[in-house]
Structures are given as C-alpha cells and as structure tokens.
C-alpha positions in Angstrom: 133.9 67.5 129.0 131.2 65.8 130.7 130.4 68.5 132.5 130.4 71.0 129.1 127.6 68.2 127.3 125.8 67.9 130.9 125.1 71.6 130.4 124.9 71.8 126.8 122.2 68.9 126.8 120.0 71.0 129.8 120.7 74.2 127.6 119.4 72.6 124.6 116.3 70.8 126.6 115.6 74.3 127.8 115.6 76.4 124.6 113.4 73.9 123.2 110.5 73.7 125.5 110.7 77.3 125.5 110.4 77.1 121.2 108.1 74.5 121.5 105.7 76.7 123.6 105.9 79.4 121.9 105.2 78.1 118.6 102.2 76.5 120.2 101.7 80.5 121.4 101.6 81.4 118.1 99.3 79.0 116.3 96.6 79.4 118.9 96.8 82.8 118.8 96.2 82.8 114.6 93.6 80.5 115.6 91.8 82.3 117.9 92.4 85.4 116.1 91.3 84.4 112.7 88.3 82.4 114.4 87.1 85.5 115.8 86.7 87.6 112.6 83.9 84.5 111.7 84.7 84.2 107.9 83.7 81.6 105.9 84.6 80.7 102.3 82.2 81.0 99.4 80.2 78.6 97.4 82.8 79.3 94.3 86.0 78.9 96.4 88.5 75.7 96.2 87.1 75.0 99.7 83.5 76.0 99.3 81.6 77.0 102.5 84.4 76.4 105.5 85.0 78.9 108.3 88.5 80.4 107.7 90.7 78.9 110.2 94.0 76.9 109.2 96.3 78.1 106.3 94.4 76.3 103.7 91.2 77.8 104.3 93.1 81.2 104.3 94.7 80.5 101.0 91.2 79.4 99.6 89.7 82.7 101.1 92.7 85.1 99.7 92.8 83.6 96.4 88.8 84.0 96.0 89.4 87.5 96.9 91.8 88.0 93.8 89.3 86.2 91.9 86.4 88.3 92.8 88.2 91.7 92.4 89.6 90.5 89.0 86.0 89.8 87.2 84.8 93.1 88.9 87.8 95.6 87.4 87.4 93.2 83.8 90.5 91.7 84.4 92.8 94.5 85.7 95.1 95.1 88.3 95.7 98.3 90.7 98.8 99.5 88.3 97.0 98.7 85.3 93.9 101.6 86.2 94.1 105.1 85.9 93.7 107.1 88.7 90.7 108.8 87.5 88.1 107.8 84.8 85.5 110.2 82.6 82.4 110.4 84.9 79.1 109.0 82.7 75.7 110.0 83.2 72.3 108.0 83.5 73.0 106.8 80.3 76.4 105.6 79.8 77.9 108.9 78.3 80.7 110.8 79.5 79.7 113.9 81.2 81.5 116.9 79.7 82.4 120.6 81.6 82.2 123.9 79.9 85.0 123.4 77.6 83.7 120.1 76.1 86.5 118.2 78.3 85.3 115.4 80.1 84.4 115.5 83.9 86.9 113.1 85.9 86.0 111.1 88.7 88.0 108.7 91.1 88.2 105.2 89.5 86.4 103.2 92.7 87.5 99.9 91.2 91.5 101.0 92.4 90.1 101.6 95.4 88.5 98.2 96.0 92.0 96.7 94.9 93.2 98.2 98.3 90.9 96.6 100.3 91.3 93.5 98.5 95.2 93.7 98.8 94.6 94.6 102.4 92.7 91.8 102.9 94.4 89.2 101.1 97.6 90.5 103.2 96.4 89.6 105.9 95.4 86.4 105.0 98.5 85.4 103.3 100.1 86.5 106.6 98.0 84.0 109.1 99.5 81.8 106.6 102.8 82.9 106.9 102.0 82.4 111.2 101.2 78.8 110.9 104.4 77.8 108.7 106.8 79.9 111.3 104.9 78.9 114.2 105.3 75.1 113.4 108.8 75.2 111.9 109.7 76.9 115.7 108.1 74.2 117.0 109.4 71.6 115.1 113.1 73.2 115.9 112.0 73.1 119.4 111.3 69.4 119.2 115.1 68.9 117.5 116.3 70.9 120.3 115.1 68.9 122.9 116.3 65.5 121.2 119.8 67.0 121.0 119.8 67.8 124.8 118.6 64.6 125.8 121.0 63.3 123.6 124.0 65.1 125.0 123.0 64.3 128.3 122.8 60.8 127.7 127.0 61.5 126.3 127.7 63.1 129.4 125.9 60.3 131.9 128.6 57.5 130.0 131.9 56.7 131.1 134.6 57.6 128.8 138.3 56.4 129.4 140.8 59.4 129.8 137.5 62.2 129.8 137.1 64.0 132.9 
C-alpha cells in the first residue's frame, strides 16, 4: 500500500508540473501571438484605447467588431442579406439591362460579415486559450497537492499496512 501511494503521489507530482507548464505554454504563446498582431481597441469600445492582449481586451475588441459591422449593414446579419443587391448608379437608381430588369451586383456588406466573423473568431478563440490554458494550470496545481499529499500517506506508519 505504501508503496502504491509512494508512486501514485510522484505520478500525480509529475503530471502536474508537466500541466502546469504547459498551461504556462499556452498563455504565453496567446500572448505573444496576439501581442504581435499590435491591435488596439477603439475610442468607442468598453475598453477604449488598450493594446489587445488578455481575454478582456479581446472580448472588448470582438464585440466592437460586431458593433461596427452592425451600424454598417443597418442592423443586419450575414443570413439576413441577399446574396446579390440591384446595382445603382451615380444617383441612387437601380441600373436596369435590356429587358428593364435590374442589374445585380454582389452585396459587399455579406462579404464584410466574413471578415468580421473571421475576425471576431479568432478573437473569441484567444479567449477560449486563456480560460483552458489556466484551468490546465490550475489542475496542474491540484495535481501536485494530491501527490504531495499521497506521499506524505505513504511516508506514515500505519499498523497492519505493508
């Protein structure tokens, strides 16, 4: 039995540094890979003028995004636009073709909902880093307690336990 905790308790000590590190791994690499792209939040987001760096800066930077897109398609969505809209000319009418049908062009505002889901993915997902990265490290942390714990069992003297 002793010998069963001694191991379990270096087994657990192990695992954890090795969580613990790599967690650590992972946040500095966000870090240093978010830090790199040198963004900084605008004067109308919920944290105005910050270089992009932790998850709340991200989450202030992706939601501006949404916010930004939404005033420039008047409120709507990708799903919500048509593929293609009626072209218009100098003036605001729609341009017309031989048989008094109107001209079709791609709808550009879809296409900026791409980038702006693109981007906002990839915010949300240097969010989604952080949160794994520390709960890894926090389990790491448990993980080590519990081997030092068992090895502290397995170090006592226990009547009738080999």
């Amino acid at each position: 039995m002793k010998k069963l905790l001694s191991f379990s308790g270096i087994l657990a000590i192990v695992a954890g540094v090795c969580m613990v590190v790599g967690g650590i791994w992972g946040i500095v690499f966000t870090y240093t890979n978010i830090a790199q792209e040198k963004i900084v939040t605008p004067e109308d987001a919920s944290i105005p003028s910050r270089p992009v760096r932790g998850p709340l800066t991200l989450k202030a930077q992706a939601d501006i995004i949404r916010i930004h897109t939404l005033k420039t398609t008047g409120g709507k969505v990708y799903a919500e636009m048509p593929r293609q809209i009626p072209k218009l000319d100098e003036s605001g009418n729609v341009v017309l073709d031989e048989s008094g049908a109107p001209v079709l062009v791609a709808n550009t505002a879809r296409d900026m909902w791409v980038t702006a889901t693109t981007l906002t993915t990839a915010l949300n997902l240097g969010i989604i880093t952080y949160a794994f990265a520390s709960l890894i490290v926090f389990f790491g942390l448990v993980s080590i307690w519990t081997g030092i714990t068992f090895l502290a069992l397995s170090k006592r003297s226990v009547p009738g336990v080999v």
